[in-house]
DOTORMI-515391 format. One line per field, with one value per residue: x, y, z of N, C-alpha, C in turn; residue number from 1; residue in one letter. Coordinates in steps of 0.05 Angstrom, whole numbers, plus 5000, padded with zeros to 4 digits. Last residue first. Layout:
REM residues N
n.xx <- X:...
n.yy <- Y:...
n.zz <- Z:...
ca.xx <- X:...
ca.yy <- Y:...
ca.zz <- Z:...
c.xx <- X:...
c.yy <- Y:...
c.zz <- Z:...
domi <- NUM:...
kolnu <- a:...
END
This chain:
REM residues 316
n.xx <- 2078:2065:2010:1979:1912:1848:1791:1731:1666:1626:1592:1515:1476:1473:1431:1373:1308:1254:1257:1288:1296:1337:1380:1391:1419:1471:1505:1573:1614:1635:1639:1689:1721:1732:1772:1826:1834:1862:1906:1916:1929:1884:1856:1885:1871:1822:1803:1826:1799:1729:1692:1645:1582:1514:1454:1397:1332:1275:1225:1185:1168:1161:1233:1255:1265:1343:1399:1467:1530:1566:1584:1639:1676:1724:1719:1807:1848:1883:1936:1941:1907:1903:1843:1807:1737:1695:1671:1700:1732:1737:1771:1736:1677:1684:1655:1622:1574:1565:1590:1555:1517:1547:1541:1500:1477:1475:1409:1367:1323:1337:1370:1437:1481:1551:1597:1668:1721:1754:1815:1849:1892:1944:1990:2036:2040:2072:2091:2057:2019:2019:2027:1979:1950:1970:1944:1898:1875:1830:1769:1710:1665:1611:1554:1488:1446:1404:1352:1317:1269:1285:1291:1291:1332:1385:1456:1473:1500:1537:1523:1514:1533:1495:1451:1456:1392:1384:1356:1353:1380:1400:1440:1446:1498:1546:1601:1601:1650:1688:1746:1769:1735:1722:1700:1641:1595:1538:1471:1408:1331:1274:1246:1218:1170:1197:1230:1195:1169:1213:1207:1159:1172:1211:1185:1144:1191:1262:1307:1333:1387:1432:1506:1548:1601:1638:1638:1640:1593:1539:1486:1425:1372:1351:1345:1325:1358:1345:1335:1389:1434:1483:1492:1453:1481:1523:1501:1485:1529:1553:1518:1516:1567:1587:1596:1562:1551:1567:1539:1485:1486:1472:1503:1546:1617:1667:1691:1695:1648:1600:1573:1502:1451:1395:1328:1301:1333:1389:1453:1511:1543:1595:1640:1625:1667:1686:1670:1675:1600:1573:1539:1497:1466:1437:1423:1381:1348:1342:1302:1263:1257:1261:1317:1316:1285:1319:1325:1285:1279:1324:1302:1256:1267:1295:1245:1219:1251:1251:1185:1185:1189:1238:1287:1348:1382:1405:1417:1383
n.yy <- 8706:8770:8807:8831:8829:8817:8843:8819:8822:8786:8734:8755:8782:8801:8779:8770:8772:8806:8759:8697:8644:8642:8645:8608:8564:8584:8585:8576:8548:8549:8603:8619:8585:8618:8644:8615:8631:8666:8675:8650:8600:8582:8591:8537:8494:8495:8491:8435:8403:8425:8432:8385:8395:8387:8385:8388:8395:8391:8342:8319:8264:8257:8277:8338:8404:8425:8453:8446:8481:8493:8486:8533:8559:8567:8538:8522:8528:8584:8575:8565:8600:8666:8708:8731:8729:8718:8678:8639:8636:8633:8636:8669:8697:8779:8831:8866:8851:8804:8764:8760:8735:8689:8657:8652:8628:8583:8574:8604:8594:8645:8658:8637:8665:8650:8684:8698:8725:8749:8792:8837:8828:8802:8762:8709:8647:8623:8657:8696:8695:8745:8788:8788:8796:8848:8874:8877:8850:8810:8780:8754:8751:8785:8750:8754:8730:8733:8729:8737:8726:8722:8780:8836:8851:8824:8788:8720:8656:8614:8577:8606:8678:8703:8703:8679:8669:8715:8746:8804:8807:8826:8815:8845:8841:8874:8898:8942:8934:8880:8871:8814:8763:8708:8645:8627:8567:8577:8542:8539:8507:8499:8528:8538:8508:8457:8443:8425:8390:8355:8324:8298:8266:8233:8205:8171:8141:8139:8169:8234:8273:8328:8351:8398:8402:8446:8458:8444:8437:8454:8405:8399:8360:8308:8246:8192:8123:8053:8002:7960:7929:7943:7950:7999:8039:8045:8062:8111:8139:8134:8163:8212:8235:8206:8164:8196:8228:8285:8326:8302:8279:8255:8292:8314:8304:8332:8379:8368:8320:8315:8284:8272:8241:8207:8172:8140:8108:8144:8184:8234:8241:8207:8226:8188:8139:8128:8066:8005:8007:7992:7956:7968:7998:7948:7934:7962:7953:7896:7908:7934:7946:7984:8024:8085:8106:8125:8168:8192:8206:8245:8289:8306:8316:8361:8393:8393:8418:8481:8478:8500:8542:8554:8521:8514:8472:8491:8524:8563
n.zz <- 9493:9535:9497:9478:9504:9463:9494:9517:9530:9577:9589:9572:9563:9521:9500:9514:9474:9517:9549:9573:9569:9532:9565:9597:9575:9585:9640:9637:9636:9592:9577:9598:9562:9516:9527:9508:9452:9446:9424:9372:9389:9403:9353:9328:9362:9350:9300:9301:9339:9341:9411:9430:9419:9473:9469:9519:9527:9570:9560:9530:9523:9463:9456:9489:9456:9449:9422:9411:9395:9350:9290:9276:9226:9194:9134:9124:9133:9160:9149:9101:9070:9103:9106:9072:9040:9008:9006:8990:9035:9097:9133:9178:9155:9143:9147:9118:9128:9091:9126:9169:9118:9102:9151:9170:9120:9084:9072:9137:9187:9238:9279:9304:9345:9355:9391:9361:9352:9312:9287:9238:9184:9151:9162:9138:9167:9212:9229:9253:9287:9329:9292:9276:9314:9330:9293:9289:9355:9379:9417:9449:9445:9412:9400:9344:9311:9247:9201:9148:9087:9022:8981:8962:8985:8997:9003:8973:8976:8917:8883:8831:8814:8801:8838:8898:8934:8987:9043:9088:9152:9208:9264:9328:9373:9413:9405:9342:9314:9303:9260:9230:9216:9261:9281:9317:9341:9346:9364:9364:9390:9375:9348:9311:9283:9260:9289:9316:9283:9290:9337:9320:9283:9305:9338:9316:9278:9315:9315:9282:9303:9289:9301:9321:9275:9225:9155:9099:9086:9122:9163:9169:9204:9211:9184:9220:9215:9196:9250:9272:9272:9269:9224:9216:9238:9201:9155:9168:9185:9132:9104:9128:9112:9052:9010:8960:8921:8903:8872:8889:8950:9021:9069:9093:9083:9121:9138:9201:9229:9275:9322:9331:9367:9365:9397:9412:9458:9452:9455:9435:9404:9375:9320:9252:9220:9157:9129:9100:9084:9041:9056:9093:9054:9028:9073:9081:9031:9046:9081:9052:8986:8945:8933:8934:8969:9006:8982:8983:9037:9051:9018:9040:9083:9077:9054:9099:9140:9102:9066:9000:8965:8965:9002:9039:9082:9142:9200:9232
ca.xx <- 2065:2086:2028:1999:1935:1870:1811:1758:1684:1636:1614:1538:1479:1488:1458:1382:1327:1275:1244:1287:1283:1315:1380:1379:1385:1461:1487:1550:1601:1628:1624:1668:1722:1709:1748:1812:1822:1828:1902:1912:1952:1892:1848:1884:1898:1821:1799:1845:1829:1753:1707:1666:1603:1549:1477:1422:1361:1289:1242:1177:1172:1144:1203:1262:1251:1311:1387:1438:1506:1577:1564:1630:1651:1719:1708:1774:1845:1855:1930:1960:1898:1909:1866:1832:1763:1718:1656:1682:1748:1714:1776:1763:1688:1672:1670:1653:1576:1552:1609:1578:1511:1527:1572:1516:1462:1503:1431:1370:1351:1325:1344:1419:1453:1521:1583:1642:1711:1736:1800:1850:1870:1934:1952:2028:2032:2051:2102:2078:2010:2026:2051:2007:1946:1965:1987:1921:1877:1856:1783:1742:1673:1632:1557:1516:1439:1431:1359:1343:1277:1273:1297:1270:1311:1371:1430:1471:1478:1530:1533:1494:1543:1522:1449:1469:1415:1376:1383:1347:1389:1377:1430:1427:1483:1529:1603:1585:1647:1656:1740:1759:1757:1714:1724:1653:1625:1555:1490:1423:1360:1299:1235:1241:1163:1183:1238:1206:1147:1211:1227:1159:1151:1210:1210:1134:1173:1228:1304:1312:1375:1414:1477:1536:1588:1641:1629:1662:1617:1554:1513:1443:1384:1331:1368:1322:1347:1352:1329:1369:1407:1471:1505:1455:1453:1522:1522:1466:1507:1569:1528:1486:1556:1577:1620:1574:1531:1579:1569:1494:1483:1489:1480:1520:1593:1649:1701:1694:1683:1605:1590:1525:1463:1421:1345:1293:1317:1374:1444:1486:1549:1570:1626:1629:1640:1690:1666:1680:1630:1584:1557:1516:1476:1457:1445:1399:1364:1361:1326:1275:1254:1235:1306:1339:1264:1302:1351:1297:1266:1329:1323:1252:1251:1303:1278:1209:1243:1270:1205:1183:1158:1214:1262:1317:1377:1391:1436:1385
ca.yy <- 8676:8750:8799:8838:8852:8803:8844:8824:8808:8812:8743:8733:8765:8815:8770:8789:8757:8805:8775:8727:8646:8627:8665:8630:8559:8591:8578:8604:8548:8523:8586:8627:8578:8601:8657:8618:8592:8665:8676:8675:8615:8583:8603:8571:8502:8507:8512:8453:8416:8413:8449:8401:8380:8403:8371:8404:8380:8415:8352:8352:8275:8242:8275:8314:8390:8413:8452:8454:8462:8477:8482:8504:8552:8568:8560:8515:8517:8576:8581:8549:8572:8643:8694:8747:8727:8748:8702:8644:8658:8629:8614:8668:8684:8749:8818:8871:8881:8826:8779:8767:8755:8709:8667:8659:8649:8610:8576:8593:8575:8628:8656:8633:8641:8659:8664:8693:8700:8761:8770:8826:8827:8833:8769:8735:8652:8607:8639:8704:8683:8717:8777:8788:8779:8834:8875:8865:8867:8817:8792:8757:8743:8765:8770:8752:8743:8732:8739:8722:8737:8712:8756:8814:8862:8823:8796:8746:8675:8636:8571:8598:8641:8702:8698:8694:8659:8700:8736:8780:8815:8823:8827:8826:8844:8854:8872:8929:8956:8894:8886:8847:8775:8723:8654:8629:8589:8564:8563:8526:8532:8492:8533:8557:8528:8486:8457:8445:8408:8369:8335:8312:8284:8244:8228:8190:8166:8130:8146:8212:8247:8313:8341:8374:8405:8418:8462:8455:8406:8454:8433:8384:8388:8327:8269:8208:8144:8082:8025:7984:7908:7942:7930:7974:8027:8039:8027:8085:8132:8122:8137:8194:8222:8222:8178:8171:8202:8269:8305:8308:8298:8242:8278:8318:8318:8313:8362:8391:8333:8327:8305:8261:8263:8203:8203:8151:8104:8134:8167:8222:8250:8204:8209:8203:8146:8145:8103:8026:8013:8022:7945:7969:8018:7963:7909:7957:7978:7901:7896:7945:7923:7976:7995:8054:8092:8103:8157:8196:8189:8226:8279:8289:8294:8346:8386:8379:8397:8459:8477:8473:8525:8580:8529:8526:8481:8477:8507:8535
ca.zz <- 9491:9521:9514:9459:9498:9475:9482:9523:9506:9572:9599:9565:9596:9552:9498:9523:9483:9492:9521:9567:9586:9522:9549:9609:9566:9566:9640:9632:9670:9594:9567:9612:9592:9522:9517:9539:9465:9441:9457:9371:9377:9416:9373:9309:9353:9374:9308:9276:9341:9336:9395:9431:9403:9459:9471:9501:9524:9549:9578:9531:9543:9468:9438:9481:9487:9441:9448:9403:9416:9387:9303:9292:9234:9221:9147:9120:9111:9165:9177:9116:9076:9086:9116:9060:9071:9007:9020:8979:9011:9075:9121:9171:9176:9133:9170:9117:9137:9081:9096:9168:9142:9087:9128:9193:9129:9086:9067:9115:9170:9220:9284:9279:9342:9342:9389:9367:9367:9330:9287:9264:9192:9151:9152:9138:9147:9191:9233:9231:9272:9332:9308:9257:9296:9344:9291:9266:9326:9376:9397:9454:9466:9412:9424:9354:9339:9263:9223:9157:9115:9043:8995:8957:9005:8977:9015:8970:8976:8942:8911:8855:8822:8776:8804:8873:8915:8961:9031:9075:9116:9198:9243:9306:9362:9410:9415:9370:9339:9301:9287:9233:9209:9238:9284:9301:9348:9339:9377:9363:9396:9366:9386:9298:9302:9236:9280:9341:9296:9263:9330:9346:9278:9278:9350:9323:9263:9311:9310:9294:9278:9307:9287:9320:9298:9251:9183:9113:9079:9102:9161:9158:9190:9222:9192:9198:9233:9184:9224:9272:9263:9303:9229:9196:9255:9234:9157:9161:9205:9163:9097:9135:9143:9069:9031:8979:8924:8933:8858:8866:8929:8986:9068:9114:9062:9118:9105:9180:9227:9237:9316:9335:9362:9363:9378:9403:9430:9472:9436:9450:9426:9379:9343:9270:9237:9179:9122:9115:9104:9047:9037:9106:9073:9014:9072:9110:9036:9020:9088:9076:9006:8952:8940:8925:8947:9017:8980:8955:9016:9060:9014:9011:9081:9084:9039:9079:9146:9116:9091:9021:8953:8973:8973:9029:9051:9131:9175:9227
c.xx <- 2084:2073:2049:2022:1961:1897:1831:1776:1703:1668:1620:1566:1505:1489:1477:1418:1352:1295:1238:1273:1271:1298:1345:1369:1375:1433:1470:1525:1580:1612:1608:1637:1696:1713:1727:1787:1804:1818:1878:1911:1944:1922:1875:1872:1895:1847:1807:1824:1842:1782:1728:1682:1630:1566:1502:1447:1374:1322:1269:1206:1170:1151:1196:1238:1248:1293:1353:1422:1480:1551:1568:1607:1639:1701:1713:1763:1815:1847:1898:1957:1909:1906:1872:1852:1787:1739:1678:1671:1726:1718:1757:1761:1713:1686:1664:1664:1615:1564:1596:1592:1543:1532:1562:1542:1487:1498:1460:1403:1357:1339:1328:1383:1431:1501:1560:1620:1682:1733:1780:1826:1864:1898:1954:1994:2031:2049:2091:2092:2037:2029:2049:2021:1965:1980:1988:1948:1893:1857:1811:1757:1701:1648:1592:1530:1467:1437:1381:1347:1301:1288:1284:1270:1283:1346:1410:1452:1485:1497:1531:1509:1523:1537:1480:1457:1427:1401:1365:1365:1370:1373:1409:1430:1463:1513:1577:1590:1618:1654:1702:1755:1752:1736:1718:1679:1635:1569:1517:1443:1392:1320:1265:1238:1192:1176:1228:1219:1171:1186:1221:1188:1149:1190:1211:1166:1156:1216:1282:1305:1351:1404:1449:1504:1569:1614:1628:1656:1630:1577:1527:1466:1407:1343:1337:1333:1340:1343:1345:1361:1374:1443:1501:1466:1448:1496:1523:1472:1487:1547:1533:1495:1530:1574:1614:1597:1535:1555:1580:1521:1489:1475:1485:1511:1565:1625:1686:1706:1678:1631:1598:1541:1486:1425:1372:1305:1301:1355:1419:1464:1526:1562:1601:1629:1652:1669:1676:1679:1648:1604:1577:1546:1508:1478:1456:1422:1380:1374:1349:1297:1275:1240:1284:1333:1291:1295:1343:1318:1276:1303:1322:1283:1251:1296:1281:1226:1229:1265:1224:1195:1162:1188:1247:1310:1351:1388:1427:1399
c.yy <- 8656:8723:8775:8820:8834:8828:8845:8824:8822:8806:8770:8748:8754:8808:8784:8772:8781:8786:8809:8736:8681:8637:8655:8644:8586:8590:8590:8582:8575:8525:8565:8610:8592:8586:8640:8636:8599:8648:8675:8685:8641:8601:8607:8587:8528:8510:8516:8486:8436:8424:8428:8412:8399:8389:8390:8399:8398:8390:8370:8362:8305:8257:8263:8306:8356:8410:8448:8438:8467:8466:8468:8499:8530:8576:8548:8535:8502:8561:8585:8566:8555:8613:8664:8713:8714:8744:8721:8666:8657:8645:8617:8638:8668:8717:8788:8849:8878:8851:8803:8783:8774:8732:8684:8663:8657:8624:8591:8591:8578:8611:8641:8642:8646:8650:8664:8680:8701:8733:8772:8802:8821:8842:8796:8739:8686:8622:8618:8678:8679:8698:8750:8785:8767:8796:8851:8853:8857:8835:8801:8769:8741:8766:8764:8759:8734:8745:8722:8741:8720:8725:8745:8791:8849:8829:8814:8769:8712:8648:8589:8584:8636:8680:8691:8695:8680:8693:8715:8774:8798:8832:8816:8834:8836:8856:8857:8904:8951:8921:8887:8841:8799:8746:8678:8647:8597:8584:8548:8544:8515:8507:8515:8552:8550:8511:8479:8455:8433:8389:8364:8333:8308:8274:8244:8210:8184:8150:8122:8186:8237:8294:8321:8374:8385:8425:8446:8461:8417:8431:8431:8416:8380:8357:8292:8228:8168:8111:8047:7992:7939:7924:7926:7950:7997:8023:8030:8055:8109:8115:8123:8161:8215:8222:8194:8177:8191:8256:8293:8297:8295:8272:8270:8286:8306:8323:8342:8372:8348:8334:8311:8294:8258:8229:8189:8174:8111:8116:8159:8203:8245:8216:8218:8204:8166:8150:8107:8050:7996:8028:7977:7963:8004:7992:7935:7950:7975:7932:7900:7936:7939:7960:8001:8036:8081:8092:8124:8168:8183:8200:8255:8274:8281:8311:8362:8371:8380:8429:8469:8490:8497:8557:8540:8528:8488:8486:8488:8530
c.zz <- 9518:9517:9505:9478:9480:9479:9488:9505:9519:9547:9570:9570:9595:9576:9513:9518:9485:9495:9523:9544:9582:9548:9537:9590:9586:9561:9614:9636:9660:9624:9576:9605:9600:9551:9515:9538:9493:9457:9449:9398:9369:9406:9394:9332:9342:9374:9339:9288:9326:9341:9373:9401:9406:9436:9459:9498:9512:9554:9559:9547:9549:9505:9462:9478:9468:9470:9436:9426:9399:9392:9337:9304:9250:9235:9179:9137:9103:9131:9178:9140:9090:9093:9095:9082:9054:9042:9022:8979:8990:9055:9092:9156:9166:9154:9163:9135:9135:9097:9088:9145:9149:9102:9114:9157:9148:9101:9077:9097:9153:9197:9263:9281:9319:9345:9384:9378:9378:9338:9313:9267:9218:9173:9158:9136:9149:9167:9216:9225:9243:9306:9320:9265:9288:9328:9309:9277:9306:9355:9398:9423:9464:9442:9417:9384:9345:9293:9244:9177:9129:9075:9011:8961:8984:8983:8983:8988:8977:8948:8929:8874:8842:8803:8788:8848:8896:8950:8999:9057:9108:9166:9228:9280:9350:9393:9413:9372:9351:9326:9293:9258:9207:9229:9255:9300:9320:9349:9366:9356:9384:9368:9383:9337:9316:9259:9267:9316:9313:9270:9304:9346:9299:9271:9323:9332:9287:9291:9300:9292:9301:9287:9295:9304:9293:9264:9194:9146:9101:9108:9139:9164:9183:9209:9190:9200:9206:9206:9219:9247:9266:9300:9257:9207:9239:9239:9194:9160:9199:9173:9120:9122:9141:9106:9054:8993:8938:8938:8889:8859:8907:8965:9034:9091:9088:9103:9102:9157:9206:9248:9288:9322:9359:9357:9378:9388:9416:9443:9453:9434:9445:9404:9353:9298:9248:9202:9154:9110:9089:9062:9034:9079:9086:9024:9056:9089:9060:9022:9068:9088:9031:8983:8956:8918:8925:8989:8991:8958:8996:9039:9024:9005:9056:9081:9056:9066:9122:9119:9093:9036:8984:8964:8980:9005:9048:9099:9163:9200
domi <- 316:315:314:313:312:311:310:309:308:307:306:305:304:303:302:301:300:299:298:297:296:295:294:293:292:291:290:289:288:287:286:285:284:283:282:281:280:279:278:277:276:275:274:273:272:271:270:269:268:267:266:265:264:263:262:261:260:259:258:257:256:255:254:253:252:251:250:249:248:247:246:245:244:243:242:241:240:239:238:237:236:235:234:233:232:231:230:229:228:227:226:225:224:223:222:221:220:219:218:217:216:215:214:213:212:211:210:209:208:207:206:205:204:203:202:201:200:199:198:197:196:195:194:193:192:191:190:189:188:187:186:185:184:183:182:181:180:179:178:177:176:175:174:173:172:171:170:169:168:167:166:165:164:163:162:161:160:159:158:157:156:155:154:153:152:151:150:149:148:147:146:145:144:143:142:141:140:139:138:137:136:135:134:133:132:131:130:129:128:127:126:125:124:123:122:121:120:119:118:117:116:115:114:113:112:111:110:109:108:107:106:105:104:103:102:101:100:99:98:97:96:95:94:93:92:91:90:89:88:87:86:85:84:83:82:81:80:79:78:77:76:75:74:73:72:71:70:69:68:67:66:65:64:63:62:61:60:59:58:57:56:55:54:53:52:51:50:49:48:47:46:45:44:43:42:41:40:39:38:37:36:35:34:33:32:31:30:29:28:27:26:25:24:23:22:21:20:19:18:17:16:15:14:13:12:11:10:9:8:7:6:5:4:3:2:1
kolnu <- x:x:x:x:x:x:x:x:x:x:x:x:x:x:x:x:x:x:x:x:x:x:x:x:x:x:x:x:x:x:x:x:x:x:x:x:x:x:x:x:x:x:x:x:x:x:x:x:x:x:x:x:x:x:x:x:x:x:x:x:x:x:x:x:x:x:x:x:x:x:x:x:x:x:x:x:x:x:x:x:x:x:x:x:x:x:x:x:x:x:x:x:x:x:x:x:x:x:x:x:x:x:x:x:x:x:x:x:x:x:x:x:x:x:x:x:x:x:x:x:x:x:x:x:x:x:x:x:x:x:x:x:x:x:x:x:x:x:x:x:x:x:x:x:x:x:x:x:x:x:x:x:x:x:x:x:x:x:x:x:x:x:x:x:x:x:x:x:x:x:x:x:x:x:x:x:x:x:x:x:x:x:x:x:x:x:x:x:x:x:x:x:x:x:x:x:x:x:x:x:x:x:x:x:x:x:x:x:x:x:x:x:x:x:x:x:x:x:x:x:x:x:x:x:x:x:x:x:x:x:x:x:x:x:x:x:x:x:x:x:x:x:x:x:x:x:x:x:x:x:x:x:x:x:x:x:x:x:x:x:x:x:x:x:x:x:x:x:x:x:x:x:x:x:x:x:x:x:x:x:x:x:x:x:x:x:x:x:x:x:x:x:x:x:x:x:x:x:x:x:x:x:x:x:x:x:x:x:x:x:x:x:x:x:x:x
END
């Protein structure tokens, strides 16, 4: 789960305090509507499901999740809050949040009991949620786990670091399509020189903490293309951000129990760079897999998932 951790709160607590923090603006409930909506225009995101009780919506990459420190505004809980603001709704409550640089989708609650019902699936880690990633190198196992703990850098805190006095972290990968260098380098010559072949992934986070799917990765040599934080070598005029996409996440919907699962298609700037690698078609098997199988298995069994293939060299 792509969420911010303290060793003294939950996920879901961070979060909570965040979104309060930002409530205790203003005492008066209308005055905070009016001061949400005095914020547009902002960029809405879209919206990939909505009822009354939840909203799920899409994160474009470069969008800040939620107000911080040095990004008080502009955010996507800004948009979302001048939305519901000018529909005459309450403030929904953000349930997790994704780095600046990551697409996908995000969940929100509309009511306090979905609120509570929601955030129970998260602290119980029953909350499935599955990204795509674009990485750099070869993995000689197509499937896997890893399993680092991880802690803040000391000599830069933006990063994490693994760290066998860390908090626990666990990564459940299968990839699903790859190319080599030369490969690489031949398609891609046109943009930019790389030295590096590429993987196409698809991850599932077992637990939440910071950087964790970028962390992880970078720790065994294989960092996800774009993330020069994390020592990735491709250039910025062919990956100008992490090619990290939160695709689905998957809940049992509040107050009903019925299992959901919403998608945020792929953006263009990663499916343009796939597709110029032959990658793109690597998710076709995707969209007709039946994934909530995997949740049904125990062990969970990622070999259920179409068989990775490496791209040949052929003509574009």
């Amino acid at each position: 789960m792509a969420t911010p951790h303290d060793t003294r709160a939950k996920p879901s607590q961070i979060i909570a305090r965040a979104v309060a923090s930002m409530e205790r603006e203003s005492e008066d409930p209308n005055e905070r509507d009016s001061a949400a909506g005095s914020l547009m225009p902002q960029p809405l995101p879209c919206i990939l499901y909505e009822d009354a009780l939840m909203l799920v919506v899409g994160k474009p990459a470069g969008m800040v999740t939620h107000p911080a420190y040095k990004h008080p505004d502009g955010t996507l809980c800004d948009a979302i809050f001048a939305r519901q603001a000018a529909r005459g709704e309450r403030r929904p409550w953000l349930l997790h949040r994704l780095d600046r640089e990551t697409s996908g989708v995000l969940l929100f609650a509309k009511t306090d009991a979905a609120r509570r019902a929601l955030v129970r699936q998260f602290e119980r880690h029953t909350v499935r949620k599955r990204y795509l990633a674009l990485i750099e190198g070869n993995l000689t196992a197509s499937t896997g786990e890893i399993t680092l703990s991880l802690r803040r850098d000391p000599l830069d805190r933006r990063r994490v670091i693994p760290d066998a006095g860390g908090q626990a972290a666990q990564t459940r990968y299968h990839v699903i399509g790859s190319v080599d260098a030369p490969t690489a380098s031949a398609r891609l010559a046109q943009l930019a020189p790389v030295s590096t072949g590429y993987m196409l992934a698809l991850v599932e986070p077992l637990t939440g903490r910071t950087h964790q799917i970028r962390a992880h990765f970078a720790a065994l040599g294989y960092p996800l293309a774009g993330d020069t934080q994390y020592g990735a070598t491709t250039p910025a005029g062919i990956a100008p951000r992490v090619m990290l996409h939160a695709w689905r996440i998957g809940f049992r919907a509040p107050m009903t129990g019925v299992p959901c699962e919403v998608a945020a298609p792929p953006p263009a700037d990663l499916l343009t760079l796939l597709r110029r690698l032959g990658l793109a078609r690597r998710l076709a098997p995707l969209d007709t897999f039946d994934i909530d199988m995997l949740n049904t298995i125990a062990p969970f069994d990622l070999s259920l998932l179409p068989s990775p293939q490496r791209e040949e060299p052929a003509c574009d």
